[in-house]
VOKOLKOL-48290 format. One record per residue (C-alpha): residue number from 0; residue in one letter; x, y, z. Coordinates in pm, 1 decimal. Layout:
REM residues N
- NUM_a_X_Y_Z
...
***
This chain:
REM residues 453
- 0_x_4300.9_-11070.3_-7893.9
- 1_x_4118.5_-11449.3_-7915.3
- 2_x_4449.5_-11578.2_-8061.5
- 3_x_4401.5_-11894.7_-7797.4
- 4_x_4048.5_-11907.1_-7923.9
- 5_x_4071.6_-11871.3_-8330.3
- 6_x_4370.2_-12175.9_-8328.4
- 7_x_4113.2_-12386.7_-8115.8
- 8_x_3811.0_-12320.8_-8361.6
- 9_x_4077.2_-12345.5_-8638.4
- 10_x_4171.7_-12676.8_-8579.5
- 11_x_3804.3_-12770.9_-8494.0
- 12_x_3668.1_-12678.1_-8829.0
- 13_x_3968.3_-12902.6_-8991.2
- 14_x_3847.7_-13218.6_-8845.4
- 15_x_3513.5_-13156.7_-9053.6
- 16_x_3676.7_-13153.2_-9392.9
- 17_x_3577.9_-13469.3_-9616.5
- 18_x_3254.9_-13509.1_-9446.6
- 19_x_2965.8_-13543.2_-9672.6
- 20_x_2716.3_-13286.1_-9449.4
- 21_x_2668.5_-13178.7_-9080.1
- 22_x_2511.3_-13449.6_-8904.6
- 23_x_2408.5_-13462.1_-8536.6
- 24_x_2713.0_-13765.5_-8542.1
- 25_x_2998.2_-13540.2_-8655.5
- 26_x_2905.1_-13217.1_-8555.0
- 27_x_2891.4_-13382.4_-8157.1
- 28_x_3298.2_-13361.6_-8151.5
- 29_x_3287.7_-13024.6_-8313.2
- 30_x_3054.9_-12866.0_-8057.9
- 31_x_3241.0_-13034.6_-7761.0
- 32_x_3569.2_-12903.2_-7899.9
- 33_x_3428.1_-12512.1_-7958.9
- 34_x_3247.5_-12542.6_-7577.2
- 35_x_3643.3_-12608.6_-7439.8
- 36_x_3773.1_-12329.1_-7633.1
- 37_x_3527.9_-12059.9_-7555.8
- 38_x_3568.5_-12194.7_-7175.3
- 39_x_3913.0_-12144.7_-7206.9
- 40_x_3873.9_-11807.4_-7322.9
- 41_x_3637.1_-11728.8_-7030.7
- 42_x_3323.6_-11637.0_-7170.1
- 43_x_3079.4_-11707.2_-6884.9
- 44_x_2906.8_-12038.1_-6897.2
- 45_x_2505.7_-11886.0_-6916.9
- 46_x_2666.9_-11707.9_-7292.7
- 47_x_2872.8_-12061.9_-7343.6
- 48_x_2563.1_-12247.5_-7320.9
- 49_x_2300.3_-12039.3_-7509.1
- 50_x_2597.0_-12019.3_-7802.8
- 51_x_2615.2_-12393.6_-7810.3
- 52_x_2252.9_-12441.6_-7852.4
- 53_x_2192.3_-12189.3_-8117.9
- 54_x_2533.2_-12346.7_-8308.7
- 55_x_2366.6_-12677.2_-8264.5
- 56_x_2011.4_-12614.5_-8349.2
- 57_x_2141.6_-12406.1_-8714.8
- 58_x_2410.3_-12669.7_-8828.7
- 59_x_2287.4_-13005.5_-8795.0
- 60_x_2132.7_-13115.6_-9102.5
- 61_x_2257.1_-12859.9_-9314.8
- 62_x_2335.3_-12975.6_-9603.2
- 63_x_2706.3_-12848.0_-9776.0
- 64_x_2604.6_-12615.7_-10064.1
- 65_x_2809.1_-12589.3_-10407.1
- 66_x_3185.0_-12622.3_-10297.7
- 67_x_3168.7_-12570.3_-9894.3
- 68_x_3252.8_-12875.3_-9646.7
- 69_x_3131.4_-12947.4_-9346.9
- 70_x_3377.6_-12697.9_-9190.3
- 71_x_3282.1_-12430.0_-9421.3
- 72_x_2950.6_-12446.7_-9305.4
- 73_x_3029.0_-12444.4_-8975.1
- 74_x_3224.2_-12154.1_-8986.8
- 75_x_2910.2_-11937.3_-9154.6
- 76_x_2672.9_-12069.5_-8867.7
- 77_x_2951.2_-11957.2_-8591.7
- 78_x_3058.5_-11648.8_-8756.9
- 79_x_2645.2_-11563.6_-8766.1
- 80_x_2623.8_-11698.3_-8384.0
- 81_x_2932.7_-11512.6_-8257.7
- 82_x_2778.2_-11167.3_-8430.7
- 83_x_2413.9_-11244.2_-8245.8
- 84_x_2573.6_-11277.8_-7938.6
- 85_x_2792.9_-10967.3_-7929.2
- 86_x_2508.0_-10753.2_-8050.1
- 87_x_2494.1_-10802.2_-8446.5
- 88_x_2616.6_-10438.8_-8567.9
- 89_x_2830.4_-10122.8_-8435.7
- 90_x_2581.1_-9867.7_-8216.4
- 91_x_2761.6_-9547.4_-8222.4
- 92_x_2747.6_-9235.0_-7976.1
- 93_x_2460.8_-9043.0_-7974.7
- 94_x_2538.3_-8727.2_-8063.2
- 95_x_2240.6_-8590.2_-8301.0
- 96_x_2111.8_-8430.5_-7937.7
- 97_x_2087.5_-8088.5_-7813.9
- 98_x_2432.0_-7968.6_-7747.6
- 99_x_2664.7_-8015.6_-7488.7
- 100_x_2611.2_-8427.9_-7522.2
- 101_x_2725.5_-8516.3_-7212.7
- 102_x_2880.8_-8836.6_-7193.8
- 103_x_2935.3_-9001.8_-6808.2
- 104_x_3208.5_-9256.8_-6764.0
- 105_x_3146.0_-9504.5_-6489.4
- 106_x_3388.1_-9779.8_-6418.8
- 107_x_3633.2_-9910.0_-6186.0
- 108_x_3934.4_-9790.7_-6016.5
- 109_x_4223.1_-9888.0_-6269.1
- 110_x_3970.9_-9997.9_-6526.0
- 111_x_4071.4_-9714.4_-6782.8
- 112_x_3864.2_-9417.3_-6754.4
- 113_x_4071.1_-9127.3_-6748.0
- 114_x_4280.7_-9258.2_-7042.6
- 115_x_3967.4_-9357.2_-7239.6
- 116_x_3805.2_-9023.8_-7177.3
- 117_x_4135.3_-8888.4_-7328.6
- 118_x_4071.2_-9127.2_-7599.8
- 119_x_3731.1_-9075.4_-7691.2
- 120_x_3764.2_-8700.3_-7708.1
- 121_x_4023.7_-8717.8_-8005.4
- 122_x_3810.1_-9037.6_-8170.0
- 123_x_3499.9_-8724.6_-8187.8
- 124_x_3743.8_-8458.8_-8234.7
- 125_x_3917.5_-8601.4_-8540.0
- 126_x_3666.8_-8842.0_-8685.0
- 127_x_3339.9_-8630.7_-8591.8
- 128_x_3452.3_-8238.4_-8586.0
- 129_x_3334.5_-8229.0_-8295.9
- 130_x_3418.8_-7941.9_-7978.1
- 131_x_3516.3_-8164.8_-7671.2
- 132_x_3511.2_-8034.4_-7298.2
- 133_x_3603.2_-8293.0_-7070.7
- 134_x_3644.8_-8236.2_-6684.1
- 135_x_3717.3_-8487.5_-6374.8
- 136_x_3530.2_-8543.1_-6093.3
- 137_x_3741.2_-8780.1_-5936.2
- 138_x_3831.5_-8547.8_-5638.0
- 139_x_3965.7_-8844.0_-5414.5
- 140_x_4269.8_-8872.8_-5648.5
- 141_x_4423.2_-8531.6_-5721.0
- 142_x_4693.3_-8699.5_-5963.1
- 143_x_4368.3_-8799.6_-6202.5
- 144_x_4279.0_-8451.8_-6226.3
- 145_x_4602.3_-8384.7_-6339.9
- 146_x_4663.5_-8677.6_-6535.1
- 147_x_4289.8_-8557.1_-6772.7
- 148_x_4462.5_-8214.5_-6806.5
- 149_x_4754.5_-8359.7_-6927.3
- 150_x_4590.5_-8577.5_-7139.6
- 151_x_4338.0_-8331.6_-7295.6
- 152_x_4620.7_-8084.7_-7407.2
- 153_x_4766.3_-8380.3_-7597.1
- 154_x_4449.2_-8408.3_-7753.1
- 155_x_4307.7_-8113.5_-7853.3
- 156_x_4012.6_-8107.0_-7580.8
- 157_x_3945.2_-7830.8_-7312.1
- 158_x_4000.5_-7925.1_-6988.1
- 159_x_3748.3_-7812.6_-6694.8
- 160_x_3938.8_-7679.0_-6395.0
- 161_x_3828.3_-7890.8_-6082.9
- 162_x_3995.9_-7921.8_-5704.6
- 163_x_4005.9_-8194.1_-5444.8
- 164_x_3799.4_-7934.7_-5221.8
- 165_x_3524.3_-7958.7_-5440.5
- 166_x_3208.1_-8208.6_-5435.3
- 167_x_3189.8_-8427.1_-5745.3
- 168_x_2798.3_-8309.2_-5809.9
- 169_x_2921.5_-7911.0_-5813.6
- 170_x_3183.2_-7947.4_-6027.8
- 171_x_2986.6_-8153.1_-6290.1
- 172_x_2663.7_-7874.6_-6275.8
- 173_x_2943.2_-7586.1_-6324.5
- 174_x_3163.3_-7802.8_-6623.8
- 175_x_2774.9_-7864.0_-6771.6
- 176_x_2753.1_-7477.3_-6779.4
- 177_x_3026.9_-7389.2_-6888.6
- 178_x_3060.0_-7609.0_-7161.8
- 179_x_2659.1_-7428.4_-7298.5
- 180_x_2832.0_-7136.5_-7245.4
- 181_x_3110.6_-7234.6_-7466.6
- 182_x_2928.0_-7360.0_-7704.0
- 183_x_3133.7_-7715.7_-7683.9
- 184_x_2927.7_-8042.0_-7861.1
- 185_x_3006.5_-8265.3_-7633.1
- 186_x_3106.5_-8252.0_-7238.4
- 187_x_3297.2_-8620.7_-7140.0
- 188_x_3251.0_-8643.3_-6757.1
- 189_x_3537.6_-8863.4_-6579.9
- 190_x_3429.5_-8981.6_-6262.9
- 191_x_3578.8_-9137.0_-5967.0
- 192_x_3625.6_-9523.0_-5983.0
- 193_x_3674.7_-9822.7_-5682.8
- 194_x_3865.3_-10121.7_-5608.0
- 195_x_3535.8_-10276.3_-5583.2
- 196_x_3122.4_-10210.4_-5616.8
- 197_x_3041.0_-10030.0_-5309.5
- 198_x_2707.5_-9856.3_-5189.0
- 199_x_2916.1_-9538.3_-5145.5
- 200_x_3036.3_-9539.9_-5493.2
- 201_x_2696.7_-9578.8_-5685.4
- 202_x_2490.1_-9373.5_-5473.2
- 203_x_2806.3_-9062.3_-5532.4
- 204_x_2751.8_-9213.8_-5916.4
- 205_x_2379.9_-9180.8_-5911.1
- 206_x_2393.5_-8861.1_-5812.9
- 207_x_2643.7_-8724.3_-6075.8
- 208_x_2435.7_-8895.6_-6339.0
- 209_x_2066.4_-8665.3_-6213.3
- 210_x_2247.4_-8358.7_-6188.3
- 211_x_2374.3_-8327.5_-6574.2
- 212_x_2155.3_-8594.8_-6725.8
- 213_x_2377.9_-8792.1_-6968.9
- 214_x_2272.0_-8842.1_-7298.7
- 215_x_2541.3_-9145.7_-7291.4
- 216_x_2629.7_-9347.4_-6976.4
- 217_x_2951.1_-9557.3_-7077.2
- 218_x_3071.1_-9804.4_-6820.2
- 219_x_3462.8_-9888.0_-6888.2
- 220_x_3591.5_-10220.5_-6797.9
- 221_x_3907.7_-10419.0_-6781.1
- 222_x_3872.0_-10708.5_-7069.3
- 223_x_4121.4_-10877.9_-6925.0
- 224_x_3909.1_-10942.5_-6603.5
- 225_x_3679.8_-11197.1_-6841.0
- 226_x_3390.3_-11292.4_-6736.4
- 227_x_3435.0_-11063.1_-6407.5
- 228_x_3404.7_-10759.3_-6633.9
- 229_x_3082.0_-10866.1_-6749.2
- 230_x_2967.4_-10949.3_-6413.6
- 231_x_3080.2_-10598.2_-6293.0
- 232_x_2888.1_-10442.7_-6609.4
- 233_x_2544.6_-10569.9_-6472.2
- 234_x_2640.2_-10432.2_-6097.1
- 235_x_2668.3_-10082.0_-6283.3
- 236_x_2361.2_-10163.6_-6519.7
- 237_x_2156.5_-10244.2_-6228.8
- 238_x_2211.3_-9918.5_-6050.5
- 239_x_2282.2_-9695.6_-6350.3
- 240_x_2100.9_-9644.6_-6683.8
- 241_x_2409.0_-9744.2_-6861.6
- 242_x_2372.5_-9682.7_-7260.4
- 243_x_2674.8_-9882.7_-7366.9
- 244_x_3038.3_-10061.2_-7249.9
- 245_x_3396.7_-9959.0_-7354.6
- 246_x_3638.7_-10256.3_-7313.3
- 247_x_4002.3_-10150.7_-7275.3
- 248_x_4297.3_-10371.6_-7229.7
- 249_x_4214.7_-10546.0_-7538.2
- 250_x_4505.5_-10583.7_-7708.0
- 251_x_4700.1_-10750.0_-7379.8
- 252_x_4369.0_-10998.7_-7371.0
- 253_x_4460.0_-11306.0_-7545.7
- 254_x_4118.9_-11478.0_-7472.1
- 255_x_3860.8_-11215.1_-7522.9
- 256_x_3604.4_-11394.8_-7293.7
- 257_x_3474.3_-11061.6_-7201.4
- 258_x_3379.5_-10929.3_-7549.9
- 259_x_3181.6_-11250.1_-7610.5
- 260_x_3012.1_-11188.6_-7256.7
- 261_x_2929.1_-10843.4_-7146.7
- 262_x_2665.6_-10798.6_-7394.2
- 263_x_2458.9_-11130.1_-7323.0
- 264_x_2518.5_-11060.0_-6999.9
- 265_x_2390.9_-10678.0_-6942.2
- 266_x_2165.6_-10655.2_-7256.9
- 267_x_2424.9_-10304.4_-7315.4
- 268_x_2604.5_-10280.7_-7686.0
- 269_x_2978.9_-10256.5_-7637.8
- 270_x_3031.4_-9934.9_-7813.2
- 271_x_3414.9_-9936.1_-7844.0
- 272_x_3708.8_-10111.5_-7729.9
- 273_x_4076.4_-10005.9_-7640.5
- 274_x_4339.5_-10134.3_-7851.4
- 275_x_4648.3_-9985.3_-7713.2
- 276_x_4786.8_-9716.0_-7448.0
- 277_x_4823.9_-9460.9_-7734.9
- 278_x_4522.4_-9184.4_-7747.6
- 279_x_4446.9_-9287.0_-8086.6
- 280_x_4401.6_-9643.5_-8004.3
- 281_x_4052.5_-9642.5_-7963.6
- 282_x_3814.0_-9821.8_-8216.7
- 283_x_3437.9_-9797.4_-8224.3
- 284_x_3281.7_-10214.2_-8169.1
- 285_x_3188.7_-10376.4_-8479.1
- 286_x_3032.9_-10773.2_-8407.3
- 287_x_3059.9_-10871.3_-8720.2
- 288_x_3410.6_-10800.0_-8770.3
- 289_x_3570.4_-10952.6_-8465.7
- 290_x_3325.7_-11267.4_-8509.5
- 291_x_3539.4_-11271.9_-8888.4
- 292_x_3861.0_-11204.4_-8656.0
- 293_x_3765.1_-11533.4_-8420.3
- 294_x_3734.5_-11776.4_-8683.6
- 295_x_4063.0_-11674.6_-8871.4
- 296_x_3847.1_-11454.3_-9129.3
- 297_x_4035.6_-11119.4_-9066.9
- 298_x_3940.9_-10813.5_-9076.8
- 299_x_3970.4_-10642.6_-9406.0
- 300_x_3676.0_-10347.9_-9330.2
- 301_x_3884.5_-10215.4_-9049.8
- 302_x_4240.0_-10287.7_-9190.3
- 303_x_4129.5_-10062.9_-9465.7
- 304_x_3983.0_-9760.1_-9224.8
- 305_x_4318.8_-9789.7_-9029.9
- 306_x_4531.0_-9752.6_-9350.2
- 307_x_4310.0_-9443.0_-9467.6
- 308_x_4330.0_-9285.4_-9145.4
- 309_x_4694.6_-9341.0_-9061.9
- 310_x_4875.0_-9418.9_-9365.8
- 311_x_5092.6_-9090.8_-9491.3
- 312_x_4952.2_-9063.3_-9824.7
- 313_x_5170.3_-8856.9_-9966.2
- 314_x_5463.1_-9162.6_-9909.7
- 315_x_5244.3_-9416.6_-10091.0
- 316_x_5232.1_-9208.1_-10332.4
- 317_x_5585.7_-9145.7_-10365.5
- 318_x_5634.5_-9514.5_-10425.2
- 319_x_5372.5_-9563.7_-10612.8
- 320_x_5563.9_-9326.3_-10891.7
- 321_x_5852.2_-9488.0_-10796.3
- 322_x_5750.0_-9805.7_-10894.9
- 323_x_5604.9_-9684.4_-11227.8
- 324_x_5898.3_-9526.0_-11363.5
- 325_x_6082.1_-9898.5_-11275.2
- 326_x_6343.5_-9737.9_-11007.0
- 327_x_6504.0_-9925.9_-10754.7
- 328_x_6296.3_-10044.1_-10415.1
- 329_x_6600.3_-9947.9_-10161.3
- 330_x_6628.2_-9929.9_-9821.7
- 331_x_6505.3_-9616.2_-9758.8
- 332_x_6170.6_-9707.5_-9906.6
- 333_x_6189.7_-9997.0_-9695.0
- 334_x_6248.6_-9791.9_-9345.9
- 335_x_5949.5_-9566.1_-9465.3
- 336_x_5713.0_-9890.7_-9478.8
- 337_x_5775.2_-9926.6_-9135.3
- 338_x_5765.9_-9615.9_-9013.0
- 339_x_5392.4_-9707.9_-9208.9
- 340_x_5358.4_-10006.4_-9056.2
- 341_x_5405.1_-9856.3_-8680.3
- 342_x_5171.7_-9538.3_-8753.6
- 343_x_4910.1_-9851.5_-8831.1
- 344_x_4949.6_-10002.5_-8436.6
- 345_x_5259.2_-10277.2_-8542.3
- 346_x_5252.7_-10575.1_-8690.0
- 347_x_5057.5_-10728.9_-8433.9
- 348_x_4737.7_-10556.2_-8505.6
- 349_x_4807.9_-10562.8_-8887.6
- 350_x_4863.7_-10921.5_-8809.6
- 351_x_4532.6_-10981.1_-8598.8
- 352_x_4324.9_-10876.6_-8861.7
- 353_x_4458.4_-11048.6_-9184.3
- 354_x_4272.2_-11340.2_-9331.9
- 355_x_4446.8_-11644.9_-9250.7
- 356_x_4675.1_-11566.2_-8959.9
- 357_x_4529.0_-11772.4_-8703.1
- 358_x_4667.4_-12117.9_-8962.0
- 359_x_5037.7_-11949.7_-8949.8
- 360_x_5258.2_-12174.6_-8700.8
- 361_x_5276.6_-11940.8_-8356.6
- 362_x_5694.2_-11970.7_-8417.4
- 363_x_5660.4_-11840.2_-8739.4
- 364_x_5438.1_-11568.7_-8664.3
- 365_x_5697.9_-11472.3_-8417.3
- 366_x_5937.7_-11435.7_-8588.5
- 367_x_5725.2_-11100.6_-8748.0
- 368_x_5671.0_-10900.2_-8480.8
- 369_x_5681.6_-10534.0_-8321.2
- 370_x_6020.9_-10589.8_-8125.5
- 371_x_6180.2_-10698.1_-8485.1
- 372_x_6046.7_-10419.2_-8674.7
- 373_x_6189.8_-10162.9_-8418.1
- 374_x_6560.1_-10372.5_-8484.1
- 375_x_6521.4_-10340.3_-8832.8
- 376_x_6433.9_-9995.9_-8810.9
- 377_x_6702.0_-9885.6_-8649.3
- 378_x_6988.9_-10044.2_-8852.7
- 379_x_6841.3_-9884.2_-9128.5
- 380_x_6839.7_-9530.0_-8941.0
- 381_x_7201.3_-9602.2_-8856.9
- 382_x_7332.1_-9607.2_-9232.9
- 383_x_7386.0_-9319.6_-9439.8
- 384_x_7166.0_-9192.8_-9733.1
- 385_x_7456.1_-9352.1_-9975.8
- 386_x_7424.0_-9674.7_-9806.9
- 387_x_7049.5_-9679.2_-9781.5
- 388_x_7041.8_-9592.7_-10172.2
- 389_x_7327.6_-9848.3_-10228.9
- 390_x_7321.0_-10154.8_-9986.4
- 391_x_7576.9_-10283.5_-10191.6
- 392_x_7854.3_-10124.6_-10025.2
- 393_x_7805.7_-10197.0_-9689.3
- 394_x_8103.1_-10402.0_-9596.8
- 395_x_8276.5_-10518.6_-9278.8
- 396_x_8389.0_-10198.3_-9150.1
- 397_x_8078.6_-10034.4_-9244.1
- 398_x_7846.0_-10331.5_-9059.2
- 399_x_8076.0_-10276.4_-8715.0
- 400_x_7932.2_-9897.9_-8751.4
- 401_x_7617.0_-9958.1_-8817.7
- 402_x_7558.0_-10284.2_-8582.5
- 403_x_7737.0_-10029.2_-8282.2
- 404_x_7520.6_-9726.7_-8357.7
- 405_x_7181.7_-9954.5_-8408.1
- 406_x_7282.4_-10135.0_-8040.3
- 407_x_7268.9_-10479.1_-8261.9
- 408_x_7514.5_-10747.4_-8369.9
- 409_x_7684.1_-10774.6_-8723.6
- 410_x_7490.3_-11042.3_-8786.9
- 411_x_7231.9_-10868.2_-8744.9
- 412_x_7306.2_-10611.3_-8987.3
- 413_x_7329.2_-10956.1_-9232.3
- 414_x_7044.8_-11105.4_-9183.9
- 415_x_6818.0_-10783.1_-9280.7
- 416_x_7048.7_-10714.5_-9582.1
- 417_x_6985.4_-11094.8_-9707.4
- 418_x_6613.9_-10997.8_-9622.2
- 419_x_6638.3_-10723.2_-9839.1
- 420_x_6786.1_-10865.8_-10113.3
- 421_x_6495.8_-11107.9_-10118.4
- 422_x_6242.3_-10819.5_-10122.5
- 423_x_6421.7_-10674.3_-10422.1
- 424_x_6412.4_-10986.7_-10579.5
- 425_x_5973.7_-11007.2_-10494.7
- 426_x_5949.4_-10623.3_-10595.3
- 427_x_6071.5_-10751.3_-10914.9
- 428_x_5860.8_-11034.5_-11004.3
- 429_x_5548.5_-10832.2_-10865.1
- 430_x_5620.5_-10634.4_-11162.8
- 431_x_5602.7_-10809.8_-11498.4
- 432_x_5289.9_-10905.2_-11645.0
- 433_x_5090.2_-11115.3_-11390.7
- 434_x_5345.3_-11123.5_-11120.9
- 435_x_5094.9_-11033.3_-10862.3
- 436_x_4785.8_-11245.8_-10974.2
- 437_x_5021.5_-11543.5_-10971.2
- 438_x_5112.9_-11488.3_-10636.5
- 439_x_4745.6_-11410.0_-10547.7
- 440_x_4666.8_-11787.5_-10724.3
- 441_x_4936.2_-11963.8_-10535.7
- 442_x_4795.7_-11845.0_-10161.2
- 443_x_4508.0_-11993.8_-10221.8
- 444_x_4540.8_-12310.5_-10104.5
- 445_x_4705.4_-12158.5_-9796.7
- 446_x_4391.3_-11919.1_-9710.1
- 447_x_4142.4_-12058.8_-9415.5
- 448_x_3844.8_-12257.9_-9530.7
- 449_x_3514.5_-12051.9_-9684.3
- 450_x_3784.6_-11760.5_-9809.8
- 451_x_3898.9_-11743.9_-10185.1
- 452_x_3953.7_-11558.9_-10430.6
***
């Protein structure tokens, strides 16, 4: 997500370096160049223009302070812009009121719902302890009934029997009663969705939403619709009390126009946004962390959540001992990093939020990606635990085996052996006396400008 955009602003904040301050003179290109690039990533021109301005008004004159540049500047003032405009901090769920919470999910046909109900249920399940009941209104489509029970199982949630032959309103009223009866915290109601806004729709909508009185009204949109997602939020916010936006999608969105829009736009906080098709790729919104993400920053907060929540810990800490009593690093530890690495979304979203990516050469940051990891995973599944203890013997006959049972080439095979070797080699030198400070020292002058050790 905002790859397009974080090279553009990249590049931008380059062209300031060696300039004394930020002057109204050579901050003119700068703004011209970051109004392209958000254009480009669709934001909607009323949120292009108003970011502009408030860029413009904070950085001219400013004078560089201690050991910033011009660009350095800039990039506080746009990081601080970017975070205003997407609503300046995370507003979770609110779930502190008298149980069932019932949470509504409006949206369009094909926008997400029925997976991000699925999704949200195992975010409060898992993260909150929470009882989930979630139940579909969507009577027009019988396979989306279907599709939530499915769904829920896989999550841990109890599912709300409905049928086609029901009306939306009386299935909602008996799901809300059931769920008191039950004693479930919150009650996720899926409704039915549209190709398009439609009187029919909102006033069915409006209806749902009077008979079980939401204590959240989410409205789940496309992100890669841009600036049409937020213009389809404020249809929905004008005929619904909406109390927050999920945007799903997000990880196929390389321009993000819609994050930087929706909430200008509707006045609503984004309150999460879908990062995969997985259940448990669902993250709560956080402004300041994806303004870091835009401008090449990272983001270290939620790289850090991800590894505690996914990371087997009792395999770190296998190496971990490993490495202390000075054994070997061998391939085995190696296929268990990825294995890791997947649990954590891929490379690409370990990727999207490091410091520094957005300066990496796009061929060279594809030459590290998901499809390579699964390659390398599997010739290492196709050895045996000799060979993965002892990559030393792996020879010619023993490469044709392990190239045919991984479905890849000998050279293949090669090429993540030489890999390896190299790794060994790093594993090594990270391991005597300053090894890893020195390699900390000699990134620096590769990290992106206002980020240092």
């Amino acid at each position: 997500m905002f790859e397009n955009l974080t090279q553009r602003l990249g590049e931008t904040f380059k062209n300031l370096r060696g300039q004394g301050r930020l002057t109204d003179s050579n901050i003119k290109d700068a703004l011209r160049e970051i109004r392209l690039a958000l254009l480009e990533a669709d934001v909607a021109l009323p949120v292009v223009k108003s970011l502009i301005e408030q860029i413009r008004e904070r950085a001219i004159g400013q004078e560089v302070i201690g050991n910033l540049t011009p660009g350095q500047a800039l990039i506080g003032v746009v990081r601080d812009e970017l975070t205003a405009i997407m609503g300046e901090y995370n507003e979770a769920l609110d779930l502190k009121a008298v149980p069932p919470v019932v949470v509504l999910m409006a949206g369009l046909q094909g926008s997400g719902k029925t997976t991000t109900t699925a999704k949200l249920a195992r975010l409060l399940i898992e993260r909150e302890k929470k009882s989930v009941m979630v139940v579909s209104c969507d009577v027009y489509r019988p396979a989306a009934i279907n599709q939530l029970e499915t769904v829920a199982g896989e999550v841990g949630a109890t599912f709300f029997p409905s049928d086609v032959s029901q009306k939306p309103v009386a299935i909602a009223k008996a799901a809300l009663e059931h769920a008191r009866k039950n004693f479930a915290d919150v009650l996720i109601v899926d409704t039915a969705g549209r190709l398009h806004v439609d009187d029919e729709m909102m006033g069915e909508i409006k209806q749902l939403h009077a008979a079980v009185d939401p204590t959240e009204t989410l409205f789940v949109v496309d992100s890669m619709t841009g600036q049409d997602a937020a213009n389809t939020a404020k249809a929905f916010n004008d005929a619904l009390p909406l109390t927050g936006v999920v945007l799903t999608k997000t990880d196929g969105d390389a321009r993000g126009g819609a994050a930087l829009s929706v909430r200008h736009i509707t006045g609503k906080p984004i309150k999460f946004i879908g990062v995969g098709e997985k259940t448990d790729a669902l993250d709560p919104f956080y402004p300041d962390r994806l303004a870091s993400r835009i401008i090449g920053q990272g983001d270290v907060f939620s790289l850090i959540e991800q590894a505690e929540r996914k990371v087997d810990k009792k395999e770190a800490d296998k190496l971990v001992d490993k490495f202390k009593k000075g054994e070997r690093f061998d391939l085995e530890d190696f296929r268990s990093q990825l294995v890791q690495m997947r649990n954590m979304g891929g490379m690409s979203s370990i990727m999207d939020k490091l410091p520094g990516m957005g300066n990496i050469p796009p061929q060279m940051q594809g030459m590290v990606n998901d499809k390579e990891m699964k390659r390398l995973e599997a010739i290492i599944s196709s050895m045996t635990p000799h060979e993965r203890s002892f990559p030393a013997v792996i020879k010619g006959s023993r490469k044709r085996r392990i190239a045919l049972g991984s479905g890849t080439q000998i050279q293949d095979v090669n090429r993540l052996l030489k890999q390896f070797t190299q790794m060994q080699k790093m594993m090594k030198q990270m391991k005597k006396k300053g090894g890893i400070g020195k390699m900390m020292r000699g990134m620096k002058g590769r990290m992106p400008p206002g980020m240092g050790f």
